[in-house]
C-alpha positions in Angstrom: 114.8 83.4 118.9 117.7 82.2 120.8 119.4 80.8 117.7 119.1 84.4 116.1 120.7 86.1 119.4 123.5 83.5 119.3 124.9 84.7 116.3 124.8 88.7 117.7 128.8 89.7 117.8 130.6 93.3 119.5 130.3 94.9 115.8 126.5 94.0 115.2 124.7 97.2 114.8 121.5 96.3 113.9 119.1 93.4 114.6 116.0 92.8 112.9 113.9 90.2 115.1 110.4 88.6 114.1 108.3 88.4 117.1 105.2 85.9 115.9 103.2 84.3 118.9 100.6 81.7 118.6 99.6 81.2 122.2 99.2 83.1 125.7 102.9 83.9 127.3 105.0 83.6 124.0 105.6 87.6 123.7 106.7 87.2 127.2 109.3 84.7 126.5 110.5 86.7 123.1 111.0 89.9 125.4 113.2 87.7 127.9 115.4 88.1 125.0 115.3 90.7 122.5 114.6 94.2 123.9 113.7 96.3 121.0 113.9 100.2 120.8 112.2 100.4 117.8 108.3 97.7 117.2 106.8 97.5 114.1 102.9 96.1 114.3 101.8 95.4 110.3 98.6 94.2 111.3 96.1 92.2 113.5 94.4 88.9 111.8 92.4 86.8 113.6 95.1 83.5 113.2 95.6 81.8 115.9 92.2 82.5 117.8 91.1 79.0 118.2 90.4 76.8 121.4 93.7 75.3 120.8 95.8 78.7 120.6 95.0 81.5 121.9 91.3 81.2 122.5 89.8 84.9 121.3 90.9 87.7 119.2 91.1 89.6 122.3 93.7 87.8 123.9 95.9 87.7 120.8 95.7 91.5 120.9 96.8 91.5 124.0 99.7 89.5 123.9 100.8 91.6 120.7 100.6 94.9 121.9 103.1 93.7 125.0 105.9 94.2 122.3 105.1 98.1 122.8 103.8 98.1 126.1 107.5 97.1 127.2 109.3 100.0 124.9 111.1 103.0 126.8 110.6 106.7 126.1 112.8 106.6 124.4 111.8 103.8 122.3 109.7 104.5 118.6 106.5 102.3 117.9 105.6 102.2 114.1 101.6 101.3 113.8 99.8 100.4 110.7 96.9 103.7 110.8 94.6 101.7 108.7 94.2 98.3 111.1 91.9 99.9 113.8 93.1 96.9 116.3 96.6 98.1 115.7 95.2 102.2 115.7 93.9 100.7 118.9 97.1 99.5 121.3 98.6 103.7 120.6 97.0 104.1 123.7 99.2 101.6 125.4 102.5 102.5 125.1 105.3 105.2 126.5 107.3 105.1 123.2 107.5 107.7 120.3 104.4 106.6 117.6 105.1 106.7 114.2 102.3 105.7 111.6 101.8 104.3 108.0 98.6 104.0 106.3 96.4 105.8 103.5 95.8 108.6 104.9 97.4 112.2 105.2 97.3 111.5 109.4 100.1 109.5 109.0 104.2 110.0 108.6 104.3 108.3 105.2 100.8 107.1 103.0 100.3 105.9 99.8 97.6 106.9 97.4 94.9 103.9 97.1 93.9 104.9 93.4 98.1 104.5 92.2 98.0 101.0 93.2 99.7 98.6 89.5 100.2 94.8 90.1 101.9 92.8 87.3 103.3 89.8 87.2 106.5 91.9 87.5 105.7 93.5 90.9 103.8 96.0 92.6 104.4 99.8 92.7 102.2 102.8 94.3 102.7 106.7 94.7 104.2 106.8 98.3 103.8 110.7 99.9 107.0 110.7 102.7 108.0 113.9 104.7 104.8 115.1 102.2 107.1 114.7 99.1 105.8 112.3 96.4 107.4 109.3 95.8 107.3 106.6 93.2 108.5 103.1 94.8 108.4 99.6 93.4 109.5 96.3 94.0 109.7 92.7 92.7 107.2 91.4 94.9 103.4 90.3 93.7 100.5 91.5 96.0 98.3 94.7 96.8 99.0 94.0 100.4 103.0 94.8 99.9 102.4 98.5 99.9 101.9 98.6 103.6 105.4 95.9 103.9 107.2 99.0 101.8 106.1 101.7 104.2 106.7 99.6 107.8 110.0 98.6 106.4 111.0 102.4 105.4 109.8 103.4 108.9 111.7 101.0 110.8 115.0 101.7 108.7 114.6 105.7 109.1 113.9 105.5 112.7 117.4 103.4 113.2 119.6 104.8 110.7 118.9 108.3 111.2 120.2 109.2 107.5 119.3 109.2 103.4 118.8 106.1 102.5 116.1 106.4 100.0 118.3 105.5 96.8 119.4 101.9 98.5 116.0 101.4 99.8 114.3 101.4 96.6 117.5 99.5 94.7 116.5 96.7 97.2 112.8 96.5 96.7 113.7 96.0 93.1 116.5 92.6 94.5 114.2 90.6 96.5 112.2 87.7 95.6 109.3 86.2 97.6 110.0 82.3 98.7 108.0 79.8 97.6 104.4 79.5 98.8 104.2 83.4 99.4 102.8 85.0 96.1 105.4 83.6 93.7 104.8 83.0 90.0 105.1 79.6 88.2 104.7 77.9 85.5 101.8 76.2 85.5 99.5 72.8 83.7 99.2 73.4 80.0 100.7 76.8 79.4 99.2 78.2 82.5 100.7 81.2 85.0 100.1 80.1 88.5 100.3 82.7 91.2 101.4 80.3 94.3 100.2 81.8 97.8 99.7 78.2 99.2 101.9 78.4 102.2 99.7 80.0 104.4 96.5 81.2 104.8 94.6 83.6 106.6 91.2 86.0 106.6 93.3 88.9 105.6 96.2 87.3 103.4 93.1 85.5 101.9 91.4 89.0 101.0 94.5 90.7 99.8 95.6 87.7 97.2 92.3 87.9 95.9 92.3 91.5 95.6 96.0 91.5 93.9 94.2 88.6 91.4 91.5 91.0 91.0 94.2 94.0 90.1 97.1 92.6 88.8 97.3 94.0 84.8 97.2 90.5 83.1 95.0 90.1 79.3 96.5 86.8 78.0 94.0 84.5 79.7 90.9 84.4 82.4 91.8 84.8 86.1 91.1 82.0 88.2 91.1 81.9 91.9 91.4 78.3 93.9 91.0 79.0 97.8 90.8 76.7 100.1 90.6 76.7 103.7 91.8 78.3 106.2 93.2 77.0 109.9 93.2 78.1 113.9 90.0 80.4 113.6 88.1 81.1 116.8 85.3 81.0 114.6 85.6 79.4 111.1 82.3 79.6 109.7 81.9 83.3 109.9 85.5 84.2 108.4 84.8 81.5 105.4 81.6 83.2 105.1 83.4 86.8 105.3 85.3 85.6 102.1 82.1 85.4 100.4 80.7 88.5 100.5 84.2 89.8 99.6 84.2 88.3 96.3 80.8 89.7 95.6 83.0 92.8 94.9 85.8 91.6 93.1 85.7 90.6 89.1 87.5 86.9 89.1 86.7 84.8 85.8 86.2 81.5 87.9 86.6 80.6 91.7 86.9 77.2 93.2 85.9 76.8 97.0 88.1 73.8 98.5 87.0 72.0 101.8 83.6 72.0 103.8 84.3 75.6 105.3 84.6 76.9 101.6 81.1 75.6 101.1 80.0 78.7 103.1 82.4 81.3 101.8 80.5 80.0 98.2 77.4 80.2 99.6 77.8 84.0 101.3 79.4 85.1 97.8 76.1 83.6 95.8 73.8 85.2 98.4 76.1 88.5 97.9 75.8 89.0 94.4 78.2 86.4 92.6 77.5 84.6 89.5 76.5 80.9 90.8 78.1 80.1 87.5 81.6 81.4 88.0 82.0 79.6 91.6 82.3 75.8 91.9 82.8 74.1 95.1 85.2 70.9 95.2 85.4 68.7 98.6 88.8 67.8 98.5 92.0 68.7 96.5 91.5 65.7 94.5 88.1 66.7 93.2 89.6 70.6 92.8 92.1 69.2 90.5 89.8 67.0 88.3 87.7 70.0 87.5 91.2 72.2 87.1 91.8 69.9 84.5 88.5 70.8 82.4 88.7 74.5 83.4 92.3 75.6 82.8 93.1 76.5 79.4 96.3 78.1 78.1 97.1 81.6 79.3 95.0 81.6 82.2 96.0 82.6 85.3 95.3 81.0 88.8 95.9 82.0 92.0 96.4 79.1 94.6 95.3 80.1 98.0 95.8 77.8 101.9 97.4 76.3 104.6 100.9 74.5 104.9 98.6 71.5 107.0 96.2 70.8 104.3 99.6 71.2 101.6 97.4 72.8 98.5 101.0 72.5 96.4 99.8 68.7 96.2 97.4 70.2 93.4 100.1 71.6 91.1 101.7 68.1 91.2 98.3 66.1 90.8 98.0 68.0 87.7 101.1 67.7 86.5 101.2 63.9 87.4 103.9 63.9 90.0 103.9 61.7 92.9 102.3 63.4 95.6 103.4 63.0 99.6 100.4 61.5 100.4 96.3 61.6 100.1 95.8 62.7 103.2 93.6 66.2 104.1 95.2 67.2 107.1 99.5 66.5 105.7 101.8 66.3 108.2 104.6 68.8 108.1 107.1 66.3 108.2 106.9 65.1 104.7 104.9 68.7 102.9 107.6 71.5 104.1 108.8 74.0 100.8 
């Protein structure tokens, strides 16, 4: 935060700021600096919610919605519709609201049904100022519909002018970083889908979901989760996976990590073929049984948290030296 304010000069017109807390006072610090007119909240996920962080999904919410509780009049907050603990905080701010969702109750939706994934990117039949529009970008993941219409929001409500042309040119220019939903080259002629930066209950559900969508016929889809961090209460979000893979179609799915033992449990107990889920303690066991299930073509999506360092896979299977054999990897050494 201060680092981005330092470089503000007199002709700056426009600055975008990321306002990301992880424990109780950090939105107040943030707002000792940046006063936004216009807040964007994507979405609530319950990150963070451990003993060590914020200690309850409640008080996450609450420290969130202070970036809109703080907004002027004359201020514009831009809500995600579809997240009801987002739909929720409308009720706690002054400012002008402005939503996005799937649904005709909001200022720009998209149609669930026009939804295409492919390994070239993601488009969707967007409905704004109720004209249809056709918008696409570069970027993997059923998720990055809502990312399309926050970010159209937040440029209309500052720039006050068409900009529909560049907007979609520039969907069609970025590329994700590494860890967040890029593809590679995998093991023995394989496409991996990397999402191994960072892990959460609802990331988790839309990369399976984009796995489960994205138009691919070359090889079997194989999904390779493990688990997931700073959860005020692990086992029922692991287990929550579970019964959301009872309704998805995924070739194979390997559970990493005693939590995942209960996300492949719920998922049996929901309807999943006991034969299309393995469970694997450690990454060192996921990549031996990699090794016997990948053939060429497939394609596997690689799911989890920076601190446990999932990457380390990729490199065990391609015999690379690996950081260390540690579960828990210190950043120090595991950083993209």
């Amino acid at each position: 935060m201060p680092i981005t304010a330092l470089r503000v000069r007199p002709w700056t017109k426009f600055l975008v700021w990321e306002l990301g807390i992880d424990r109780p006072g950090e939105m107040d610090f943030h707002l000792q600096i940046a006063n936004p007119t216009i807040s964007c909240v994507t979405g609530i996920s319950p990150v963070h919610t451990d003993s060590d962080h914020m200690g309850s999904l409640a008080n996450l919410i609450l420290e969130k919605q202070k970036i809109i509780q703080n907004m002027p009049e004359t201020g514009t907050a831009i809500l995600n519709h579809d997240d009801e603990n987002v739909k929720n905080m409308s009720g706690k701010t002054k400012a002008k609201i402005v939503w996005f969702g799937s649904t005709k109750d909001c200022d720009i939706y998209f149609d669930k049904n026009s939804i295409k994934i492919d390994l070239d990117g993601t488009s969707a039949d967007f409905y704004i100022e109720g004209k249809k529009t056709i918008l696409k970008t570069t970027l993997i993941g059923a998720h990055q519909v809502y990312n399309i219409m926050a970010a159209y929001l937040t440029i209309a409500s500052a720039v006050k002018k068409p900009f529909l042309d560049i907007f979609q040119r520039n969907l069609m220019e970025i590329t994700p970083i590494r860890g967040r939903m890029n593809v590679e080259k995998g093991p023995t002629n394989t496409i991996l889908l990397n999402d191994s930066l960072r892990a959460s209950p609802t990331s988790t559900y839309f990369g399976l979901k984009t796995l489960e969508k994205i138009n691919y016929s070359k090889g079997r889809k194989i999904a390779v989760v493990g688990e997931m961090g700073e959860l005020a209460d692990p086992e029922a979000e692991h287990e929550k996976t579970g019964r959301e893979l009872a309704n998805m179609k995924i070739d194979y799915v390997i559970c990493i990590g005693p939590l995942r033992k209960f996300t492949m449990e719920e998922a049996i107990k929901s309807g999943f073929p006991k034969e299309k889920i393995i469970y694997a303690k450690d990454i060192f066991e996921a990549t031996s049984i990699l090794k016997k299930y990948l053939k060429p073509g497939d394609l596997w999506y690689l799911k989890g948290s920076l601190l446990r360092n999932y990457k380390r896979i990729v490199q065990l299977l391609n015999n690379d030296k690996i950081c260390c054999r540690e579960i828990m990897c210190p950043y120090e050494h595991c950083g993209y």
